[in-house]
C-alpha positions in Angstrom: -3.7 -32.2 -52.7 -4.4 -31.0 -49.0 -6.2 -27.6 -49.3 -5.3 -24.2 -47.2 -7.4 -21.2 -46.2 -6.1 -18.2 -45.7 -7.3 -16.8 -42.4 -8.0 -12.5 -42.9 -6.3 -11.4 -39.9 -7.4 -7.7 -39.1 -4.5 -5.1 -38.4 -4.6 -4.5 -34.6 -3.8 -8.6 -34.3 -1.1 -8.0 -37.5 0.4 -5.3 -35.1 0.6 -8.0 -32.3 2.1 -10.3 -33.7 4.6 -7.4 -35.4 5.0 -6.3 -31.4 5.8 -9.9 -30.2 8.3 -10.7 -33.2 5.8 -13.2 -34.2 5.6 -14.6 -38.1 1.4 -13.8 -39.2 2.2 -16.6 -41.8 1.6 -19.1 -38.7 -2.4 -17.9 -38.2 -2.8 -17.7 -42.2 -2.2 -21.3 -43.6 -4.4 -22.7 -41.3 -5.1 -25.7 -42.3 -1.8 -27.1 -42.5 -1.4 -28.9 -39.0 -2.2 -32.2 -38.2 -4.4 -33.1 -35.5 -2.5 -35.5 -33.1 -4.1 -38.1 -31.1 -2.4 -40.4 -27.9 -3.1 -43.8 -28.2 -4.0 -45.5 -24.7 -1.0 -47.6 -23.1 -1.6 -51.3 -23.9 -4.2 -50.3 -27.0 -1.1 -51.0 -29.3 -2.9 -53.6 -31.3 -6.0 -51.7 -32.1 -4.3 -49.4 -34.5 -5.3 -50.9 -37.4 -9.0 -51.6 -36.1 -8.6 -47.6 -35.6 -7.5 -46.6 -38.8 -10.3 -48.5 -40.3 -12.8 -47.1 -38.4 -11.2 -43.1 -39.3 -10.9 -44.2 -42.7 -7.2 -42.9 -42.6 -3.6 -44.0 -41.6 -1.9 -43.1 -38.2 0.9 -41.5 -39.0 3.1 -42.2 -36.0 5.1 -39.3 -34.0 8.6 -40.1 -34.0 9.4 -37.8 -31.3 6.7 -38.4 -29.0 6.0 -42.0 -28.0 2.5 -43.3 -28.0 1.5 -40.0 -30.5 0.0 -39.9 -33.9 -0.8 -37.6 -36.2 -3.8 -37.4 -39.0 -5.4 -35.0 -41.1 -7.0 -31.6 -39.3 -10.3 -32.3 -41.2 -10.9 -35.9 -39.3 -13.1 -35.9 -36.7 -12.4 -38.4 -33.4 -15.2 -37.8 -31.0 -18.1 -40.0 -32.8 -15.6 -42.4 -33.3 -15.6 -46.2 -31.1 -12.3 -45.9 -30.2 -12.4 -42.3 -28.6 -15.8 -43.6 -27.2 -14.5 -46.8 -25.6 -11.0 -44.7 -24.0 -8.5 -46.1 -26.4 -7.4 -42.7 -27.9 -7.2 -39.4 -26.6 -7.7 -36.1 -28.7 -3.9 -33.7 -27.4 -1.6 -31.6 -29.2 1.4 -33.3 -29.8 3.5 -29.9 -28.0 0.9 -30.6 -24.8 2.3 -34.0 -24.9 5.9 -32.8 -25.0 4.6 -30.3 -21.8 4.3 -33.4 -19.7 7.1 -35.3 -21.3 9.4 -32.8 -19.9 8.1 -33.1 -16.8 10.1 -37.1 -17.3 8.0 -38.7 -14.7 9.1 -41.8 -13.0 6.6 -44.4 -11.2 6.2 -43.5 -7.6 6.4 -39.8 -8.6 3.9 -37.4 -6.2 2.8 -35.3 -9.3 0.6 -31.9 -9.1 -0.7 -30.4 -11.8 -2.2 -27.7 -10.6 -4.4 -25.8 -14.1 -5.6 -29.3 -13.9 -8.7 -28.5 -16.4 -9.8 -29.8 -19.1 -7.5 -32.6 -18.2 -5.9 -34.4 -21.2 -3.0 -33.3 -19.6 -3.6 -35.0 -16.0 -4.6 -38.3 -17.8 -1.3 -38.5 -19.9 0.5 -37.9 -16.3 -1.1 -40.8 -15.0 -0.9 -42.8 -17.8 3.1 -42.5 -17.6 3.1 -43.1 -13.6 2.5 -46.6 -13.5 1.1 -48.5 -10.3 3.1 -46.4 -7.5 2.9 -42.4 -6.7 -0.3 -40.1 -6.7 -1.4 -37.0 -8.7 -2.9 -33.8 -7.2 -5.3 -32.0 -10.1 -5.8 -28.4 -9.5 -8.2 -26.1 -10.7 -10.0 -22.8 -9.7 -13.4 -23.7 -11.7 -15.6 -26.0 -10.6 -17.1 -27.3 -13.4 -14.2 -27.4 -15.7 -12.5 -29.9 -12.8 -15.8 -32.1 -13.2 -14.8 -32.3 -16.6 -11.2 -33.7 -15.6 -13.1 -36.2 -13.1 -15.3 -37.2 -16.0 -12.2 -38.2 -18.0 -10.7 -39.8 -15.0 -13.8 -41.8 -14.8 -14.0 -42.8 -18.9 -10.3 -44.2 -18.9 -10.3 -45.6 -15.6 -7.6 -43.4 -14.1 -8.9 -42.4 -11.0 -6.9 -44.6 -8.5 -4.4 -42.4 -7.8 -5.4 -39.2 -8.4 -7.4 -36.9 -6.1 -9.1 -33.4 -7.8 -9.3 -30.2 -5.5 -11.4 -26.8 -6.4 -8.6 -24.5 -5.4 -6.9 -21.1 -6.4 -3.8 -22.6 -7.8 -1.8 -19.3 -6.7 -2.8 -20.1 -3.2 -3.5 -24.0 -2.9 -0.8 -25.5 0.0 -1.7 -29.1 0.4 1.3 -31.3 0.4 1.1 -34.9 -1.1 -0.8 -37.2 1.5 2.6 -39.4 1.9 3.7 -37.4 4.0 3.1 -35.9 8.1 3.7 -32.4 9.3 1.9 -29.8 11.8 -0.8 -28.4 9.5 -2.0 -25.0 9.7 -5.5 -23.9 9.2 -6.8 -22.9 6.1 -9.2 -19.7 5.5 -11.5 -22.2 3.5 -10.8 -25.6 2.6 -10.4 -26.7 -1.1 -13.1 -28.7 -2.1 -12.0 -32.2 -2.9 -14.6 -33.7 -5.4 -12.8 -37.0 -6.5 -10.1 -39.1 -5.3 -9.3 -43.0 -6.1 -9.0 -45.8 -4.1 -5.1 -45.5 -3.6 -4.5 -41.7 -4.0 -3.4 -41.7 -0.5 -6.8 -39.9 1.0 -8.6 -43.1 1.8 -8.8 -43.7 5.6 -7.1 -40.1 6.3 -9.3 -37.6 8.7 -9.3 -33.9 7.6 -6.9 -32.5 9.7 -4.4 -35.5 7.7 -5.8 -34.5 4.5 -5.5 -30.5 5.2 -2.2 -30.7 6.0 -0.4 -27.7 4.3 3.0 -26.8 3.1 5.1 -25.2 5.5 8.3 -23.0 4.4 10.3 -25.0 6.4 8.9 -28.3 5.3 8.5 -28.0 1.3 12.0 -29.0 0.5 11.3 -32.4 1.9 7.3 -32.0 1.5 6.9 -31.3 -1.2 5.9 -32.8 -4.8 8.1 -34.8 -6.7 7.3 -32.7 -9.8 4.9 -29.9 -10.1 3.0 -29.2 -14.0 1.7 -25.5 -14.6 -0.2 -25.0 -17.7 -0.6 -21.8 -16.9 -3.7 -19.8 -18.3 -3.3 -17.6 -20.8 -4.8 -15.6 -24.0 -4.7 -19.0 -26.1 -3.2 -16.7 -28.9 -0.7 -20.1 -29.8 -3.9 -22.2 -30.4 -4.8 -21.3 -34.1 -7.6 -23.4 -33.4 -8.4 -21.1 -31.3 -7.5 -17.9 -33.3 -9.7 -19.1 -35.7 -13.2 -19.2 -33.9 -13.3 -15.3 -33.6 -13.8 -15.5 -37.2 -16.8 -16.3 -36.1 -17.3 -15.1 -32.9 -16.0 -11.4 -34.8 -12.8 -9.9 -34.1 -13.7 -7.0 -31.3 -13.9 -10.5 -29.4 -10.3 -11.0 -29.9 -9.7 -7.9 -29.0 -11.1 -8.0 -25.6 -9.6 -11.7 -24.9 -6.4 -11.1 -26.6 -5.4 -8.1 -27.5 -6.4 -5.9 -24.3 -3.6 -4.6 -22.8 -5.1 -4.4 -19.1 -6.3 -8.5 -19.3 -2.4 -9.5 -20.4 -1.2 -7.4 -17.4 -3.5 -9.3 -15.0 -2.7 -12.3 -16.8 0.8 -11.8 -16.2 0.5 -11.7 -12.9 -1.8 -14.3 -12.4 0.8 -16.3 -14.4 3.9 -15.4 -12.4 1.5 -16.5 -9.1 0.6 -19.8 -10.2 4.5 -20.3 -11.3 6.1 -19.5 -7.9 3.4 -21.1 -5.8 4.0 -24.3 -7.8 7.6 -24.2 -7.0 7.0 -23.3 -3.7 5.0 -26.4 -3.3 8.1 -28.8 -5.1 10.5 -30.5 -3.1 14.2 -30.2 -3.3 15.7 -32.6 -6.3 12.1 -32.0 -8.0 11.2 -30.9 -11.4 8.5 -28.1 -12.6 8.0 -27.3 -16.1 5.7 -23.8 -16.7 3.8 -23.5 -20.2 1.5 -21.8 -21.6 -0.4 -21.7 -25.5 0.6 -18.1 -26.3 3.8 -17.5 -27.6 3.6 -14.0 -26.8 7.0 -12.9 -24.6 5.5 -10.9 -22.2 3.3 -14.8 -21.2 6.7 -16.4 -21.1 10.1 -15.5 -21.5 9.3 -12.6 -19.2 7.1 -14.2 -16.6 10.2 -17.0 -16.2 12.6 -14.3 -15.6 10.9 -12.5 -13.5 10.1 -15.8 -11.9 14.2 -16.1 -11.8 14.9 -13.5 -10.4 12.2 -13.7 -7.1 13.5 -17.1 -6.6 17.4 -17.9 -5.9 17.0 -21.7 -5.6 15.3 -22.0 -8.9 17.6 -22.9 -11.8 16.0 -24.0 -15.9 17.3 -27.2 -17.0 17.7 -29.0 -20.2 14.8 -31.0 -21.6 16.9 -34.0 -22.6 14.4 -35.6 -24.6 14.0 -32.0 -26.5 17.1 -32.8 -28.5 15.0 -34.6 -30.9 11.7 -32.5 -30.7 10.4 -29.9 -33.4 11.3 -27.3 -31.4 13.0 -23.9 -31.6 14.8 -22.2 -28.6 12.7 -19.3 -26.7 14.6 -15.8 -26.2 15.5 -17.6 -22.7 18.3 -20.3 -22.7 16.8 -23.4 -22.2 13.1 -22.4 -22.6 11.6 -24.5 -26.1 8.5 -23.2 -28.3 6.7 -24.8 -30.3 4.4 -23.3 -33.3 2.9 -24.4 -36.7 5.7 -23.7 -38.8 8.0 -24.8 -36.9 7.3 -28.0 -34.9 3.2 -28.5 -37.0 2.0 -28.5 -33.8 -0.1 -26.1 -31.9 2.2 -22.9 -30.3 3.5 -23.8 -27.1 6.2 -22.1 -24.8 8.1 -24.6 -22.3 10.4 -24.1 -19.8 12.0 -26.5 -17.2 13.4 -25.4 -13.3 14.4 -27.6 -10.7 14.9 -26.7 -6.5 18.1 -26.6 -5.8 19.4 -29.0 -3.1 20.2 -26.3 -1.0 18.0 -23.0 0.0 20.4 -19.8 -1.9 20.7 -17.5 1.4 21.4 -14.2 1.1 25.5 -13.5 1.4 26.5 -10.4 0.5 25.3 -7.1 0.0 26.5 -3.6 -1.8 25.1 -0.4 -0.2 25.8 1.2 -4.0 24.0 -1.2 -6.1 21.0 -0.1 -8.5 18.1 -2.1 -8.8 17.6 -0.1 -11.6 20.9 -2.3 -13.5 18.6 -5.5 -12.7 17.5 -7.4 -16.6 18.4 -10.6 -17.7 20.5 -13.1 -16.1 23.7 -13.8 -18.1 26.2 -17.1 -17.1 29.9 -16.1 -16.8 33.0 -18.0 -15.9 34.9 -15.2 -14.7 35.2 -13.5 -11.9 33.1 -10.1 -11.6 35.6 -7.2 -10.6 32.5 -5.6 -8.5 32.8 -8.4 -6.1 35.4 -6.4 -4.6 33.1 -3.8 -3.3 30.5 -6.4 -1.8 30.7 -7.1 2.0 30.1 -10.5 3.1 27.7 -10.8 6.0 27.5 -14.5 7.1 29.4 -17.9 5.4 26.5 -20.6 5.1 28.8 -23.6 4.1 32.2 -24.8 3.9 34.5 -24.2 0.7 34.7 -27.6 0.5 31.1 -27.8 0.3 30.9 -24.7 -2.1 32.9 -26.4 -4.5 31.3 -29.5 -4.5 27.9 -27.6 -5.8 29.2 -25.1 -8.0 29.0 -21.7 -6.9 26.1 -19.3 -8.2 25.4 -15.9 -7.9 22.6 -13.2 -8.6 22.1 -9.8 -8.3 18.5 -8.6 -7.8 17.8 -4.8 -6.4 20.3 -4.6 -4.2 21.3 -7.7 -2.4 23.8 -10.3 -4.2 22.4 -14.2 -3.5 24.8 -17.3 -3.4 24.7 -20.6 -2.3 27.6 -20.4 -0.4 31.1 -18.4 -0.6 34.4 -18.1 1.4 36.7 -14.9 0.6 39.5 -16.8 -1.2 37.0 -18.4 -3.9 35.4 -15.6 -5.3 37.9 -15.6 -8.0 36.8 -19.0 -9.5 33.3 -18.5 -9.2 31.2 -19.3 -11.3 29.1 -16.2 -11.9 25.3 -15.4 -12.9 25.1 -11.6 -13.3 23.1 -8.9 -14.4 23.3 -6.9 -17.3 22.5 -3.4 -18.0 
C-alpha cells in the first residue's frame, strides 16, 4: 500500500493558498505523485534493461509521448541509464510546456529561462536534423549546467547558449541578415555546436539584433518562457522548507514585495519574448506557481500591452490532465488534478498583421479597463469613436476577422471600414 505524509503547513502559507483559491490538500498528501522520467529518442529498446536496473516497471504516459512515470521514492541519478543519457529526470507538465510549443524540424527555437535545461534538451530532442535553438539565461553558472547537459546527451549541434537578461536579450536567429545595432554589452556566448548557425560568422553577424521593423520576419520560429517564479507549484519544492524552516518560505514565497518584483520581471521576460517571435510563430509562457497574480494576471496584462498577441488552443491539451486557468485557453496543471507537478501554461501567437491603432474616444476611462471578453455583436459605443486612418481594405478586413480592444483610452483593430462595424467581431472590456 503506497504510504502518504501529511506535510504541517503553517497558517500564513494556509492563508495563501486561501488568497489564491488554491486547494492545501495539494501540499498535504505529498507523496502521492509520480516521478516522471523522458526516455531518450531511439532508446526505445532499453526499457526493459531500465526497469531492471530500477527494480520497477515504467509505467508509460499516455498523454505524453516518450514519458514515464514511477514511484516518487525511486531514485534515477546513480542509475546507468541516467548516467549513460538514455533517460532524463522532467515533470511530466514541463514536458507538456514544450509540447505546446508543437515544434516542427527546421524550427528557430529560443528558450530564453534556458536553466537548468531539461527543458532545452527535450526541445532539441523534438527538432530533428534542421533548425537551431537559442538557450537564454541571466546566470552564469546555472547556463553551464544547461551546456553540461548538452554535452552528456550529445545535443549541442544546434544549439548556441548566451549569458543574457532575458527581458533585454535581442539577438535574432543567425539564419537570418539585417543592419545590427550595437549593444551596451554583448551577451556572452559560452557554447554553440557545430551547425547552430554561429560557425564561420564574425561578431558583427553574430550580434545582429532584432529590429522593430524586422522581428515579424526576424524573428524565432517559436519562443519558450519558463518564466521564474516562487516555485510555490513544485511541492518538491514546498517541501524542503520543512527543512530549511518556514520563515524561509516566507521570504521566498510569501513576501508580498518579492511577488511584486517578480511580477514584473515576469511580464518583462513575456513581452520581450514575443517581441523577439516572428509573425505566424508560437510562444507559450509558464511558470511552477499556480498563484494568479504569476499567471492569469501577468498574461492579461501581457494582453492588453500587446494588440497583435492572441492565446491559442493547445490542440494536443484535449487529452492532457489538465484543468482550464481563470483565462480562456490558459491550462494548469497540479497534483490532484493532472499528478503532476503545478504548472500554469498559456499559448499566444503574432498575428500576421501588426494591430494599428484605429480609432479613439476622447470620453473613454481607462479606469473601465479589466478583462478581455469575446463578443459577436456589435458594441453600441462604437458609435461615439472617431476613426482616424483605414489600414486595409474591407476585403482584407474580412478575410482576417476583425478584432478589437480597448485599453486606456485608445480602441486597437486590425483593420475597419465604417460600414462593417456592425459585423464585427468584438473583443471588449468589461467593467
Amino acid at each position: 500500500m503506497e504510504e502518504t505524509s501529511t506535510l504541517p503547513l503553517p497558517d500564513a502559507f494556509l492563508d495563501f493558498l486561501n488568497e489564491n483559491g488554491l486547494d492545501p490538500s495539494i501540499y498535504t498528501a505529498t507523496d502521492s505523485t509520480p516521478r516522471y522520467i523522458r526516455l531518450k529518442p531511439g532508446c526505445e529498446a532499453c526499457v526493459e534493461e531500465i526497469e531492471a536496473e530500477i527494480k520497477c516497471k515504467l509505467e508509460k504516459v499516455g498523454w505524453l509521448p516518450d514519458f514515464f512515470s514511477l514511484p516518487p521514492d525511486i531514485q534515477i541519478a546513480n542509475s546507468n541509464a541516467y548516467r549513460e543519457g538514455k533517460i532524463y529526470g522532467i515533470d511530466a507538465a514541463s514536458g507538456a510546456a514544450v509540447s505546446a510549443l508543437n515544434i516542427s524540424e527546421g524550427d528557430h527555437v529560443l528558450d530564453l529561462c534556458a536553466a537548468p535545461g531539461a527543458k532545452l534538451c527535450m526541445i532539441l530532442d523534438l527538432l530533428g536534423n534542421s533548425g537551431t535553438v537559442t538557450g537564454v539565461d541571466v546566470t552564469r553558472h546555472r547556463l553551464a549546467a544547461c551546456r553540461t547537459l548538452l554535452q552528456k546527451y550529445a545535443l549541442g549541434d544546434r544549439c548556441r547558449l548566451f549569458v543574457a537578461d532575458g527581458t533585454t536579450f535581442s539577438l535574432i536567429p543567425v539564419r537570418v541578415h539585417s543592419d545590427s545595432k550595437s549593444w551596451v554589452q554583448d551577451p556572452e556566448l559560452i557554447f554553440y555546436g557545430q551547425h547552430s548557425g554561429v560557425v564561420g560568422l564574425s561578431k558583427r553577424e553574430l550580434y545582429q539584433t532584432v529590429c522593430e521593423n524586422d522581428a515579424s520576419s526576424c524573428g524565432y520560429d517559436k519562443v519558450l518562457v519558463d518564466a521564474e517564479c516562487t516555485h510555490d507549484g513544485s511541492i518538491r519544492h514546498i517541501q524542503k522548507f520543512e527543512h530549511w524552516g518556514w520563515k524561509t518560505l516566507q521570504r521566498r514565497v510569501l513576501n508580498a514585495e518579492r511577488t511584486d518584483s517578480l511580477t514584473v520581471l515576469q511580464l518583462q521576460l513575456l513581452s520581450n519574448g514575443f517581441r523577439l517571435l516572428k509573425v505566424g510563430g508560437s510562444l507559450v509562457y509558464s511558470t511552477c506557481s499556480l498563484t494568479v497574480a504569476q499567471n492569469e494576471d501577468v498574461v492579461e496584462r501581457f494582453l492588453l500591452e500587446n494588440a497583435s498577441a492572441e492565446l491559442q488552443d493547445v490542440e494536443a491539451a484535449k487529452n492532457w490532465p489538465c484543468r482550464s486557468g481563470r483565462i480562456w485557453k490558459t491550462l494548469r496543471f497540479d497534483p490532484l488534478t493532472s499528478q503532476t507537478s503545478g504548472l500554469f501554461v498559456a499559448k499566444a501567437d503574432a498575428a500576421s498583421v501588426a494591430v494599428s491603432m484605429m480609432l479613439r474616444n476622447s470620453n473613454a476611462e481607462s479606469s473601465h479597463c479589466r478583462v478581455p471578453q469575446r463578443y459577436n455583436k456589435p458594441n453600441p459605443a462604437l458609435a461615439s469613436w472617431q476613426i482616424r486612418s483605414i489600414g486595409f481594405s474591407s476585403t482584407k478586413a474580412i478575410e482576417m476577422g476583425l478584432e478589437y480592444f480597448l485599453f486606456h483610452d485608445t480602441l486597437y483593430t486590425m483593420t475597419i471600414e465604417t460600414e462593417l462595424l456592425p459585423q464585427a467581431k468584438l473583443v471588449l472590456l468589461e467593467l
